[in-house]
C-alpha positions as CSV (number, residue, x, y, z in Angstrom):
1,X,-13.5,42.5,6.3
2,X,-11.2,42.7,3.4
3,X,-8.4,41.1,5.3
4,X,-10.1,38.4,7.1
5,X,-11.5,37.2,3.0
6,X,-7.4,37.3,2.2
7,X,-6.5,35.7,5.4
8,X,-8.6,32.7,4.5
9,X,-7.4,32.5,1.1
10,X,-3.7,32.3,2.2
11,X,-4.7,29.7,4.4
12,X,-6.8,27.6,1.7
13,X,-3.7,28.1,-0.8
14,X,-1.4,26.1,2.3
15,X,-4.0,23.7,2.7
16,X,-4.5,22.8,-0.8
17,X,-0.5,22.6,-1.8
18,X,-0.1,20.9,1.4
19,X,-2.6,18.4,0.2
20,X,-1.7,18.1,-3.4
21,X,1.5,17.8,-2.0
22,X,0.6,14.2,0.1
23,X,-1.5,13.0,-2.7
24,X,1.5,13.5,-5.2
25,X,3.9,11.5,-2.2
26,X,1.6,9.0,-1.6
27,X,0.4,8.5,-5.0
28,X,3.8,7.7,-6.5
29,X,4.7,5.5,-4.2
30,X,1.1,3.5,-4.5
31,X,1.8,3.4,-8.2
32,X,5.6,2.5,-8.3
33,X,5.1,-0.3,-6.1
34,X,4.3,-2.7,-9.1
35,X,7.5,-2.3,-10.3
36,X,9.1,-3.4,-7.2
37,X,7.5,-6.6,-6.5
38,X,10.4,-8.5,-8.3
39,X,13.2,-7.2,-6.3
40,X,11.7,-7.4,-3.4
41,X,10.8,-11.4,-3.8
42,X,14.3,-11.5,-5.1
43,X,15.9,-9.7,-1.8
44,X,13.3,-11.1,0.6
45,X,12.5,-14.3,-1.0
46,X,9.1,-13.6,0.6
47,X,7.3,-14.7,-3.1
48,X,5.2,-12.8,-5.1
49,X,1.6,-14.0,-3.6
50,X,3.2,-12.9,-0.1
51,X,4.1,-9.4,-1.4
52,X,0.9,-8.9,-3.5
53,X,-1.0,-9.9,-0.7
54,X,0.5,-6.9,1.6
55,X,0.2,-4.4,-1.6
56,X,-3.8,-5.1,-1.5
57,X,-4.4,-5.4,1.9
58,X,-2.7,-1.7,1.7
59,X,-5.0,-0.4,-1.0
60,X,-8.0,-2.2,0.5
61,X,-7.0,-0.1,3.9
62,X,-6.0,2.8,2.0
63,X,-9.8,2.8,1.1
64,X,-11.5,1.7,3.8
65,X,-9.6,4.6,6.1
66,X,-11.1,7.4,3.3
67,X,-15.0,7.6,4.3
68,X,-13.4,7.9,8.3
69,X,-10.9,10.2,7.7
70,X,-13.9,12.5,5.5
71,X,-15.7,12.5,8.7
72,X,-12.8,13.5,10.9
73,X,-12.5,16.3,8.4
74,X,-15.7,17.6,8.5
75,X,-16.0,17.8,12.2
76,X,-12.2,18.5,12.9
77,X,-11.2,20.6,10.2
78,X,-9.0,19.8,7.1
79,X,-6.0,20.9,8.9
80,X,-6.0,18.5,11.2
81,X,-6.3,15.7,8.8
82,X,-3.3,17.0,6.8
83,X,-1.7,17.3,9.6
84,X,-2.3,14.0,11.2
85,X,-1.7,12.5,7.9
86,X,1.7,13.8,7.3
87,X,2.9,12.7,10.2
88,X,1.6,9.4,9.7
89,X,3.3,9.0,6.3
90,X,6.4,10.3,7.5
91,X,6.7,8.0,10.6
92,X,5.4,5.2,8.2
93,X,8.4,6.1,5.5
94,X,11.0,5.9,8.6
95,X,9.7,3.0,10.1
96,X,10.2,1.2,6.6
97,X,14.1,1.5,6.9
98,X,14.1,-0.1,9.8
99,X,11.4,-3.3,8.8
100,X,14.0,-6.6,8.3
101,X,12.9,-9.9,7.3
């Protein structure tokens, strides 16, 4: 019994860093965008309204994909999610390099 209680704590510890780890990714980059909105309408020549527009329509999906993904959770398992969402934010950050004009 012993083991099977420290097996599950070794596996909560993963899961947790793993998901502090995502949350500090994603986090950063959500926060630091501001700061790039002027090189990017300077680059792109998109304009400011353009590039505001896509930062919110992020945030609003950001927070409309939360109550989903909870549910997935809950009937899936964390891991899963983690999972699922590391691989979507990694895809997502190679993608970027390739997005032109």
């Amino acid at each position: 019994m012993q083991a099977d209680a420290t097996a599950a704590r070794g596996d909560t510890r993963y899961l947790v860093a793993s998901a502090a780890a995502i949350l500090v990714v994603t986090m950063g980059a959500r926060q630091a965008l501001g700061l790039f909105v002027a090189p990017i309408n300077e680059a792109t020549g998109l304009g400011i309204v353009a590039i505001s527009l896509a930062m919110a329509i992020g945030q609003f999906v950001w927070g409309l994909a939360q109550p989903i993904f909870g549910v997935v959770a809950d009937r899936f398992g964390s891991r899963v999610v983690l999972i699922g969402g590391a691989l979507t934010l990694a895809a997502g950050a190679v993608l970027t390099t390739s997005v032109s004009s």
